[in-house]
N, C-alpha and C positions, 0 to 999 in steps of 0.2 A: 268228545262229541257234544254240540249245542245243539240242544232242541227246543224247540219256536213253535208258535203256533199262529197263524192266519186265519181269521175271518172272514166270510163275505159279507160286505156289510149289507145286504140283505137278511142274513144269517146273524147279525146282531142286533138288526131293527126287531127281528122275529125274538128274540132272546128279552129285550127291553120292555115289548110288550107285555110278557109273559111274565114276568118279573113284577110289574105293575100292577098287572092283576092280583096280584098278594096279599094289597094292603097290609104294609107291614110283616107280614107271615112270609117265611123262606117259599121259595119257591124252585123248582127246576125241572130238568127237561135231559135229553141227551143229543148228542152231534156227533154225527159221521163225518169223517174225516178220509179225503185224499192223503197219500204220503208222497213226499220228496225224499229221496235222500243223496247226498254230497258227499265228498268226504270228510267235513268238518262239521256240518248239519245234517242233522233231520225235521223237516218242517212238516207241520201236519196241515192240512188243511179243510176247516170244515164247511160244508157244503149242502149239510141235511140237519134240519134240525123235528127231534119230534118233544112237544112238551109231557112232560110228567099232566095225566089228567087227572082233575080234585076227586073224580070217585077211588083212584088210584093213591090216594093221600091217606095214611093210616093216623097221622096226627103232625101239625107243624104249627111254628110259632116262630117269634123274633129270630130265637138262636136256634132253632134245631128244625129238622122235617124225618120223615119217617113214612118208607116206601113201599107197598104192596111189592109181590115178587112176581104177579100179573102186568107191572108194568114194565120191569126191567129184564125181563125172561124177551119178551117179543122181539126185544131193545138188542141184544144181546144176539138174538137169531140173524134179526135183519145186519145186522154187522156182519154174521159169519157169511152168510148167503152174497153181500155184495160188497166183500171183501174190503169194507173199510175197518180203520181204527176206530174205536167206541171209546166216547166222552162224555164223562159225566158232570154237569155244568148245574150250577146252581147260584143262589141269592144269599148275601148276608144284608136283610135292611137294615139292621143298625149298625152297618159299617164298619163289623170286627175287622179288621185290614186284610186278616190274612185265614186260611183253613185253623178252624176250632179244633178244640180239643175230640168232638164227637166226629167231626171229621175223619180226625187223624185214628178212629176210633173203629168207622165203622163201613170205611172207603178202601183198608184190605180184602174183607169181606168179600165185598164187590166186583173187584179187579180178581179176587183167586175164581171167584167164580167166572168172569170175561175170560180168563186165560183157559176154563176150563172146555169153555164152551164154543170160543172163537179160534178157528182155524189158521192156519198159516203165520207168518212171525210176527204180524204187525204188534206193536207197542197199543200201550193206552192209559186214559188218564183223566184227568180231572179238572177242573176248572173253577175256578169260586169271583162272583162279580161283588165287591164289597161297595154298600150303598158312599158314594161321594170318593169312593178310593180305587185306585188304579185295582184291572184284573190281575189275577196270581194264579199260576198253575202246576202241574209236575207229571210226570210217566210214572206209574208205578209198573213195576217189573215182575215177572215172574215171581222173584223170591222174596215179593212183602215187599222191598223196600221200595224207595221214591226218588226219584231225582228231577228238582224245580226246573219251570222251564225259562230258559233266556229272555225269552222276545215275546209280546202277545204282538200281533198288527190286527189291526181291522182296516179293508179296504174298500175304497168305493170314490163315494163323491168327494169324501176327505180321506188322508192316509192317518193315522193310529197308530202307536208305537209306546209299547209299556214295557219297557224293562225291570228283570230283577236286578239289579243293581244299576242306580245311578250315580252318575260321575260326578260327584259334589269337590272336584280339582278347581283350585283359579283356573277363571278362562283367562285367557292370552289378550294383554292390551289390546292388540293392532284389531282387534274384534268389537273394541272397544264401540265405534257407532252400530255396527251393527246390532250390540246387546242392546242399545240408547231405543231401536227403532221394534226390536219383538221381544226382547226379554231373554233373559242367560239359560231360561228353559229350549227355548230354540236354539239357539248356540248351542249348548252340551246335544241336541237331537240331529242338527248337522252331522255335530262331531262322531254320532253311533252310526252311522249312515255308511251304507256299501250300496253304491253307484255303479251303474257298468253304462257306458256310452259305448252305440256300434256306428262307428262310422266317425275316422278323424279330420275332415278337411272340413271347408268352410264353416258349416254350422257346428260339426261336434268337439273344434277347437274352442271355438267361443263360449261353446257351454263348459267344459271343460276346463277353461281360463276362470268363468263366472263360482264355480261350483268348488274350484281349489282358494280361488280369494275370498269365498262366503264361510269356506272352515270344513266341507265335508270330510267324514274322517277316513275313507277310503275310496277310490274310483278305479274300474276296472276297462279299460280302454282297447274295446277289438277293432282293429282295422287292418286289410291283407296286404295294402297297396306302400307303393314309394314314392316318395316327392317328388313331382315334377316341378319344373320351374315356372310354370302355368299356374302352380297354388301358392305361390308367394302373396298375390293381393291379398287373399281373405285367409288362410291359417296361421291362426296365433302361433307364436311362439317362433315362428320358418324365419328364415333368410335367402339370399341366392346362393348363398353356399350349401346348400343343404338336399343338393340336385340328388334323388338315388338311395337319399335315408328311410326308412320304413317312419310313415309317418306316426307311427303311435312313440315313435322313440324321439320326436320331436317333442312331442306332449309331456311323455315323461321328462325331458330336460328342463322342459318350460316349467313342471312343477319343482323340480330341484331348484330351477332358477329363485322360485318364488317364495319357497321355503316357508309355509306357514301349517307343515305337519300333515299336507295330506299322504297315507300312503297311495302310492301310484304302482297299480300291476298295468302290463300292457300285454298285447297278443298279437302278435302280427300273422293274423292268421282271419281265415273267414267262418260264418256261424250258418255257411253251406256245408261245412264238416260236422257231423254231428257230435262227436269230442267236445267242440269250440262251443257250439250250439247250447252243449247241456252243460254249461259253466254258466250261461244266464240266469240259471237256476239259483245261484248263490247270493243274486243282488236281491235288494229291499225296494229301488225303483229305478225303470231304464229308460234311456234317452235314444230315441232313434234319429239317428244323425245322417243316415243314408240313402242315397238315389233311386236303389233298387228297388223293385216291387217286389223279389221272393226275399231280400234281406226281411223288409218290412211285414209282408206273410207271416216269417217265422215268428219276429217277436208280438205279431198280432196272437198267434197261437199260446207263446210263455205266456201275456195275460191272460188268455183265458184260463189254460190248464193250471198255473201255477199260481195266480192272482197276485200276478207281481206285475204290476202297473209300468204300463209302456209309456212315455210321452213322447210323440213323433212328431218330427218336424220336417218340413219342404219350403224347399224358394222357387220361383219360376220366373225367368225373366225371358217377355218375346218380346224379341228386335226385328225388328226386317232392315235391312240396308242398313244398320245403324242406326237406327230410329228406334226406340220404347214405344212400342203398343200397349204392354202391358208388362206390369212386373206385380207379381202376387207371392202370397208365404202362406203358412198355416200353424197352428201349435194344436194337435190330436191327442186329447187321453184316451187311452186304451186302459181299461178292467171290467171284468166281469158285472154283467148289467148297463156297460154302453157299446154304442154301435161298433161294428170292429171295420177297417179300412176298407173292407169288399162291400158294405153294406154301404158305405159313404161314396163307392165309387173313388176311391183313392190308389186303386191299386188292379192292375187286371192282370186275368187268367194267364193272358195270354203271353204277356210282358213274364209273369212270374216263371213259367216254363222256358222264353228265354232265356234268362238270366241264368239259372240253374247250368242250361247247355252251355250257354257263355263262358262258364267260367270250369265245368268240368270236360267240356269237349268244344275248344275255340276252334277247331278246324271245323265240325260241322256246323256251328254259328255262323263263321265266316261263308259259308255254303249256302244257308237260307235266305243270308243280305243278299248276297250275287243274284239268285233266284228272287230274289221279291219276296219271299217268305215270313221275314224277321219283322215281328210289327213297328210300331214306329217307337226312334228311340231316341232320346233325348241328348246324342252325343256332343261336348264339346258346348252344351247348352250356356250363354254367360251367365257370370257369377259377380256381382259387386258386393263389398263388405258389407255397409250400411244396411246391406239386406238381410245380408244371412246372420249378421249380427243382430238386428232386431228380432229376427224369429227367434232366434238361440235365446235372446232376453227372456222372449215371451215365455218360452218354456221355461227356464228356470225359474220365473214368477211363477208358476203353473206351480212348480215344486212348492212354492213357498206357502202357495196360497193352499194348496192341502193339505199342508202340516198345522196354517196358522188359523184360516180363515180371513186374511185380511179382505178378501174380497168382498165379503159378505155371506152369512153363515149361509144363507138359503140359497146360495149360486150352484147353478148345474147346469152351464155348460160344461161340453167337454170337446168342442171344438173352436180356435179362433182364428178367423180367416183376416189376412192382413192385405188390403189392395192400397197399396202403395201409391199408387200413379192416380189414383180417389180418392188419395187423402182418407180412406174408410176403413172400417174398423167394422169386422161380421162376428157374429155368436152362433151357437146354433149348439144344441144338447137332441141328436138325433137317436128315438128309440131305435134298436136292432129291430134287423127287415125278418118278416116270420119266414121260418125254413131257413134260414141263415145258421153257423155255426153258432155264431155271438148269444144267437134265443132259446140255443136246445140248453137246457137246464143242466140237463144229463152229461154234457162236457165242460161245465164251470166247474173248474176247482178238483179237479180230476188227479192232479198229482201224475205219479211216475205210471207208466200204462208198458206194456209188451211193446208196442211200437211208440217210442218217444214223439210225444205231438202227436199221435194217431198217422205217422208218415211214414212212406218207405227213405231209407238213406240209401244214397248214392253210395 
């Protein structure tokens, strides 16, 4: 079992500041944490943070702090009472790399008293931010002991990714320009990367193509559907032979074809099952590649609840008689603290409740179009590469530039509208609409709940 830990990076802007105020002198605080758990992970995610207050400081300096039991008692209740994991997060300013020896000293203490006091199974743990040095952290257990944790992320306007171990392997020639262009730290970050892209045809072959030749080191490919010979123009990897194959097993050949080591899981299945659905849970950042408005609902929701960042994409070409009115695209990030697709007007009610019927009761679907009922639906809609291919670009730039910053560090957008046929190019970083799910505080970062996504399943 890997356990990880996520930030909001609101939740670490609040952490930085805190920190600061120190001047030199340890400082810390503690963080409530949402949980995930997978079968191979448990991810925590913290979502509250309250500081250690200076009349609560019994004495602290460069290397050490020492804590009143007024301030970690309350600490401790409010964890039991709202049923998070408890974390105890602190400063090293002179940049010891990793947990001190007073640490290691005096952080059983603390956890036997959490375990005694905090209800129900959750885990808990600790945190240490070393001045100029990647975060470190661990679960201490029931019985004393500790075990490190894999991953820290912090998420937000940039993604964050701190490993306990890094891959100091030769990278692979043929990566060769791309190390020339960001550096063998981005390369080996590719390489740790678990991708899930929903939705294989036009755009989420391209990205998918773009994402196996940049080196990511794993991608997780859901799509329910089969090749028609209609997606030949714009999905990589197809041919006309290929009439009736589940398109995700196209993908996967395409990466065999390509062989530069990513692994390739596929699902030929939809993420309206809730099984399918809560394997989104496993990825580090996803690609929405799909038509649908309730596909795009749901992974609107894994950002929020699980702060695993969405990048969603759409193409739209209107024709009338064969004539271009208009062809437009978009590239959407989706995380906790920006606008989510119902806020933007990307996605309606109405549309979302068909889709659901559509696909688990096609006879009463087919009943609503007859009647006039079915809103309006975008069937059979054209599709040219050059389009879906550029949006697909955009988003994987989207990836790149939160990992790198190449954009420029202070950019926040988190939407780009592409109107093709205007030659234009739109921005737009829109806050969450109040009363919207995206602004209630109290469902960021929320982790695993009774009803997964707060939904009923089919």
């Amino acid at each position: 079992m890997d356990y990880t830990f996520t930030f909001l990076e609101s939740i670490r802007t609040q952490l930085a500041d805190h920190f600061a105020a120190g001047n030199g002198k340890e400082m810390a605080g503690y963080v409530f944490a949402g949980v995930s758990r997978t079968e191979h992970e448990t991810r925590f995610i913290g979502r509250q943070f309250r500081p250690v207050k200076p009349e609560h400081i019994i004495r602290h300096g460069p290397l050490h702090i020492s804590i009143r039991s007024d301030s970690y008692c309350p600490a401790l209740q409010h964890a039991d009472q709202t049923k998070h994991s408890f974390w105890f997060i602190h400063s090293h300013p002179r940049g010891y790399p990793e947990f001190s020896p007073q640490d290691d000293c005096e952080e059983p203490k603390l956890f036997s008293t959490a375990y005694a006091r905090i209800g129900g199974d959750a885990l808990h743990g600790s945190i240490v931010f070393p001045e100029g040095a990647a975060p470190v952290g661990r679960i201490w257990r029931r019985d004393d002991t500790s075990v490190p944790l894999k991953r820290i992320r912090v998420i937000g306007s940039r993604f964050q990714f701190h490993d306990l171990i890094i891959d100091s392997s030769p990278i692979p020639d043929f990566f060769d320009r791309q190390v020339r262009a960001f550096g063998p730290d981005i390369q080996r970050r590719l390489a740790s990367l678990h991708v899930i892209i929903v939705g294989g045809g036009g755009t989420g072959s391209a990205v998918a193509e773009q994402l196996i030749r940049l080196g990511v080191g794993k991608l997780t490919i859901i799509d329910p559907q089969c090749f028609e010979g209609s997606n030949v123009n714009r999905v990589y990897g197809s041919s006309v032979k290929d009439e009736g194959m589940p398109k995700v097993e196209i993908l996967r050949r395409l990466a065999a074809h390509i062989s530069l080591g990513t692994v390739v899981e596929v699902i030929p299945d939809s993420i309206y099952r809730k099984p399918i659905a809560e394997r989104l849970r496993e990825g580090d950042v996803i690609f929405g590649c799909t038509d649908e408005h309730a596909a795009r609902s749901i992974l609107g929701e894994v950002a929020l609840h699980y702060a695993i960042p969405v990048i969603d994409v759409g193409v739209r070409i209107h024709s009338e008689n064969q004539i271009i009115q208009s062809i437009s695209g978009r590239t959407t990030v989706l995380y906790p603290g920006a606008s989510c697709l119902y806020c933007r007007g990307r996605i309606d009610p109405r549309r979302v409740a068909f889709d659901m019927t559509s696909f688990f009761n096609p006879a009463e679907a087919a009943e609503r179009r007859r009647e006039g009922y079915a809103p309006e639906l975008l069937e059979n809609n054209p599709a040219v590469i050059p389009f879906t291919t550029t949006v697909a670009a955009g988003a994987v730039s989207e990836l790149i530039h939160r990992l790198t910053g190449f954009m420029g560090l202070n950019r926040r957008t988190t939407e780009v509208i592409y109107r093709f046929d205007q030659n234009d190019l739109g921005r737009n970083s829109l806050p969450p609409q109040a009363g919207c799910t995206c602004a209630d505080h109290a469902q960021l970062g929320r982790g695993d709940t009774k009803l997964f996504l707060g939904m009923m399943w089919p």
